[in-house]
C-alpha positions as CSV (number, residue, x, y, z in Angstrom):
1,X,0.0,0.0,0.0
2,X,1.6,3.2,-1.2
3,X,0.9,6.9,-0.9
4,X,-0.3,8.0,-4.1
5,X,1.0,10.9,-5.8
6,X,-2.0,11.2,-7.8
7,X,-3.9,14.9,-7.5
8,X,-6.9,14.4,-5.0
9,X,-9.8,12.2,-6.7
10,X,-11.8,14.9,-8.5
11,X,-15.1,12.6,-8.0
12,X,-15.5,11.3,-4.6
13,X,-18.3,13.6,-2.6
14,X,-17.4,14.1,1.0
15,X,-18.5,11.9,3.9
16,X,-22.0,12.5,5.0
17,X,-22.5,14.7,8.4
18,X,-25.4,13.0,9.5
19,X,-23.7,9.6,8.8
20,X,-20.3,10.3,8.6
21,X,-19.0,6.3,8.1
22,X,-20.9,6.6,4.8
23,X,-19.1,7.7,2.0
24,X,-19.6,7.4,-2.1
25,X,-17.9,5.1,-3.8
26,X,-15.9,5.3,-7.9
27,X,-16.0,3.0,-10.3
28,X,-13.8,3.7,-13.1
29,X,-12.3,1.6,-16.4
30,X,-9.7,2.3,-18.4
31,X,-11.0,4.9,-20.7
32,X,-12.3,6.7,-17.2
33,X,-8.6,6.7,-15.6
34,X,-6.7,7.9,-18.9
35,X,-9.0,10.7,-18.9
36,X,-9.0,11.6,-15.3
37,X,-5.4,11.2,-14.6
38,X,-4.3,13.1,-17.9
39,X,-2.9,16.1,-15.8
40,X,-0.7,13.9,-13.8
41,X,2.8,13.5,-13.5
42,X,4.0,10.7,-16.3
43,X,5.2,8.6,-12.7
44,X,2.4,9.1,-11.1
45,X,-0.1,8.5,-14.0
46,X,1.6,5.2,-14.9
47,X,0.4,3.5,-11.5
48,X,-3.1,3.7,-13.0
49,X,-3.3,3.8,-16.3
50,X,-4.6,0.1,-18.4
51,X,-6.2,-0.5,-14.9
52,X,-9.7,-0.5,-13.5
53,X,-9.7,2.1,-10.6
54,X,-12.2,1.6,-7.4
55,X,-12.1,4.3,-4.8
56,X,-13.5,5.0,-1.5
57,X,-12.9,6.8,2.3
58,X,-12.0,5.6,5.2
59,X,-12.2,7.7,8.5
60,X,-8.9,9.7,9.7
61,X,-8.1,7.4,12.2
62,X,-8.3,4.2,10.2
63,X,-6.6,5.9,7.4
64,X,-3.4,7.1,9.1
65,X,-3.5,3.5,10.5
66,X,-3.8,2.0,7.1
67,X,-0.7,4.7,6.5
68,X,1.7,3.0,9.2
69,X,0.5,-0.8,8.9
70,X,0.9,-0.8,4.6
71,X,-0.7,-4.0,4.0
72,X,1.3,-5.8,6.9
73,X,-1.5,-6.8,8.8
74,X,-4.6,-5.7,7.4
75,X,-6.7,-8.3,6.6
76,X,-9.0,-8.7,3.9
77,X,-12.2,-10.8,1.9
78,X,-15.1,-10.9,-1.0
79,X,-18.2,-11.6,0.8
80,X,-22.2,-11.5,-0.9
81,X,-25.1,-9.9,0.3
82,X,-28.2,-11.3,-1.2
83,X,-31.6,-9.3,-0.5
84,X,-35.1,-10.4,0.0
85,X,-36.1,-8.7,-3.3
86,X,-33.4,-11.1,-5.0
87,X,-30.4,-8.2,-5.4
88,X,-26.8,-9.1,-4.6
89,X,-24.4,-6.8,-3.7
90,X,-20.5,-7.6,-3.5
91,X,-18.3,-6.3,0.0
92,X,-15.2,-6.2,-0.8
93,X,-14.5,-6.1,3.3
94,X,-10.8,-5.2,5.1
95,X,-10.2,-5.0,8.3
96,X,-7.3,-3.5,10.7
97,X,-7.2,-3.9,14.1
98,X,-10.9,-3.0,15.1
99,X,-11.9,-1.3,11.9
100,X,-13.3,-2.4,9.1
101,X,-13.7,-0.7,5.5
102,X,-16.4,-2.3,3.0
103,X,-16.7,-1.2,-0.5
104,X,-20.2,-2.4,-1.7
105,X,-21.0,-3.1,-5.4
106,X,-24.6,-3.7,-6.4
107,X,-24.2,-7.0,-9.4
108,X,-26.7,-5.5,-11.0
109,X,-25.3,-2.3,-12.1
110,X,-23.8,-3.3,-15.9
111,X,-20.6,-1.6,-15.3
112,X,-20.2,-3.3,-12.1
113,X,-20.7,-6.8,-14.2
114,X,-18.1,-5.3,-16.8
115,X,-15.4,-5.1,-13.9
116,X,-16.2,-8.6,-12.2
117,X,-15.0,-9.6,-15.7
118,X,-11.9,-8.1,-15.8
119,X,-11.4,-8.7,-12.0
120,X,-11.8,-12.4,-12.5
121,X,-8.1,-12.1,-14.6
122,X,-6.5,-9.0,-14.3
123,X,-5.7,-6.9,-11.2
124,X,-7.1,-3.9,-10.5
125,X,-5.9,-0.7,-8.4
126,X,-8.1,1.1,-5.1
127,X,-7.9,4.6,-3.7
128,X,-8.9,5.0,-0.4
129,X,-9.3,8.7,0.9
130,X,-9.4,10.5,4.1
131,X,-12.6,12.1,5.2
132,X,-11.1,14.3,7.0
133,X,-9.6,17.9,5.7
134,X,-6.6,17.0,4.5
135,X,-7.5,14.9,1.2
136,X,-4.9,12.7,2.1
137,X,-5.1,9.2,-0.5
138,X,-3.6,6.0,-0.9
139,X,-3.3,3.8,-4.1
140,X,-2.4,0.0,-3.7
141,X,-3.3,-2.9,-5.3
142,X,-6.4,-5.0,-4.5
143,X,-5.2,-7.3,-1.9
144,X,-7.5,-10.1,-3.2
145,X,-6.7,-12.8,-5.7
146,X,-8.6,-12.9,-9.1
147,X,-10.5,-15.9,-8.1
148,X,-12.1,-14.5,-5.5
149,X,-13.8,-12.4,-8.1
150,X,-15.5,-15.1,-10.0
151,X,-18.2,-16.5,-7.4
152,X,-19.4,-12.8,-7.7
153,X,-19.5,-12.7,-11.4
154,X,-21.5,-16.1,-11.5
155,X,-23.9,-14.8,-9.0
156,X,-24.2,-11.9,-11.5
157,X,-26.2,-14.0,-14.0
158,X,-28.4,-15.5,-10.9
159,X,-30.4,-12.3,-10.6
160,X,-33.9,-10.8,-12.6
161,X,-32.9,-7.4,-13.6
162,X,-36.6,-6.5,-14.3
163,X,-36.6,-6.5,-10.7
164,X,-34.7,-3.2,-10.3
165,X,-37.3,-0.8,-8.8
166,X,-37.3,-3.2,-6.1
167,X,-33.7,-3.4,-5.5
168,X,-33.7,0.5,-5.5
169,X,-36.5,0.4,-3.1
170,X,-35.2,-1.8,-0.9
171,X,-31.9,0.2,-1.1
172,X,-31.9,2.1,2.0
173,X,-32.4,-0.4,4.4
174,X,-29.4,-2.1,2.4
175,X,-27.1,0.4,3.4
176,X,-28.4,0.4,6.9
177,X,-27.3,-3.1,7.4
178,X,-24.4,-2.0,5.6
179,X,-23.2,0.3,8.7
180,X,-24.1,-2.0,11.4
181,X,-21.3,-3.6,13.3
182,X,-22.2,-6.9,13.1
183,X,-23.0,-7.4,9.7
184,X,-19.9,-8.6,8.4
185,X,-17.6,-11.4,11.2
186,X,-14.3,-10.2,12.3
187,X,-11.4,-10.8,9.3
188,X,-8.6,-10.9,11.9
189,X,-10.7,-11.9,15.8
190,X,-10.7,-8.7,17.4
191,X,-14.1,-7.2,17.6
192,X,-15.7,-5.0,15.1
193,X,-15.8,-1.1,16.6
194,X,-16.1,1.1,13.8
195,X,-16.9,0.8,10.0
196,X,-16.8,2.6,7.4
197,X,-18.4,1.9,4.0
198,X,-18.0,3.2,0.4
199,X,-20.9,2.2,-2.1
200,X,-21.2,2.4,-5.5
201,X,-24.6,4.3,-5.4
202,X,-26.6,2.4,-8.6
203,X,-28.1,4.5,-11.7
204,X,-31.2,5.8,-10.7
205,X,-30.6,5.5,-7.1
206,X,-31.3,9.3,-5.2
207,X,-28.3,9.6,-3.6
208,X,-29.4,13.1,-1.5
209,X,-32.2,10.6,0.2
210,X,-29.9,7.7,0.3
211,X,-27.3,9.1,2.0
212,X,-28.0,11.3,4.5
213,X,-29.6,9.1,6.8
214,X,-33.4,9.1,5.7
215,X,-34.2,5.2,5.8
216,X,-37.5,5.3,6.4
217,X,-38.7,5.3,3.2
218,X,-37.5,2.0,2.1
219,X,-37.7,-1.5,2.9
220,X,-37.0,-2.8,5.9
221,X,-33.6,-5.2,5.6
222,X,-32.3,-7.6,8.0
223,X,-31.0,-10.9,7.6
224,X,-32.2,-14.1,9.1
């Protein structure tokens, strides 16, 4: 895990004050990076480019952690969150000390589908920012092999996407569960005290109702 020299991701909104362990997640591919990174340093520009780019934030503390420990000890894993309404959702979980980060792809989201595919091969680079005022970032590799990659690209083809109103309606209380504690086990066996979480909001999604705490409006989500 190295700090990037990259200019601060243009695209990432800030952390939500009424939820501030919720942040907005990037998907890029490789027509995305070459275009966003054009202003870079050559160096610095070569770390992403011909790569798919996922990026995210962490809080402060985790991230000046995730600074000092550079990949030595932070554990991580590809879990699957199936929903009542028959969506799947991919947590790409990691976990240092008592904190745990999880990115959260909806599989239904065709760009998301178009990734799993190169994932499945090919490597593919993460940013992770601070939410705090600094716009600190790091760029690293994703610490999980390819393989990992493919159960989520099979369970891809398992869902009805003329079900998608009700995996947007059902959305909110997703991303409740998403921020609980216990959702996802401990990676390393210390207990679970703070999460973050960076999703990849899907099209049509309102992301001004979504994130900002307002739940009610949608489905009530939580797992057996």
């Amino acid at each position: 895990m190295n700090q990037s020299g990259l200019s601060a991701f243009p695209y990432l909104k800030p952390s939500l004050k009424s939820k501030p362990q919720l942040h907005t997640a990037v998907l890029m591919n490789h027509q995305e990076v070459d275009l966003a990174f054009k202003a870079n340093m050559v160096d610095a520009r070569d770390l992403v480019l011909g790569h798919w780019l996922l990026t995210g934030a962490v809080n402060q503390e985790l991230f000046a952690k995730l600074q000092v420990d550079a990949g030595k000890t932070t554990f991580a894993s590809l879990e699957i969150l199936c929903t009542p309404a028959g969506a799947a959702y991919a947590i790409f979980c990691s976990q240092l000390g008592q904190f745990q980060h999880r990115h959260t792809l909806a599989l239904y989201e065709n760009k998301v589908i178009e990734f799993l595919s190169s994932a499945s091969h090919a490597p593919f680079k993460v940013i992770l920012e601070s939410s705090g005022q600094t716009g600190e970032r790091m760029l690293y590799h994703s610490p999980l092999p390819s393989e990992e990659f493919i159960r989520a690209q099979s369970m891809c083809q398992t869902i009805d996407f003329e079900k998608r109103s009700q995996f947007i309606e059902e959305l909110p209380s997703v991303i409740e569960l998403l921020t609980t504690l216990n959702m996802m086990p401990s990676l390393n066996g210390e207990s679970v005290l703070e999460v973050d979480v960076s999703i990849l909001l899907p099209h049509q999604a309102n992301a001004d109702n979504l994130l900002d705490g307002r739940f009610a409006q949608g489905r009530r989500y939580y797992p057996h």
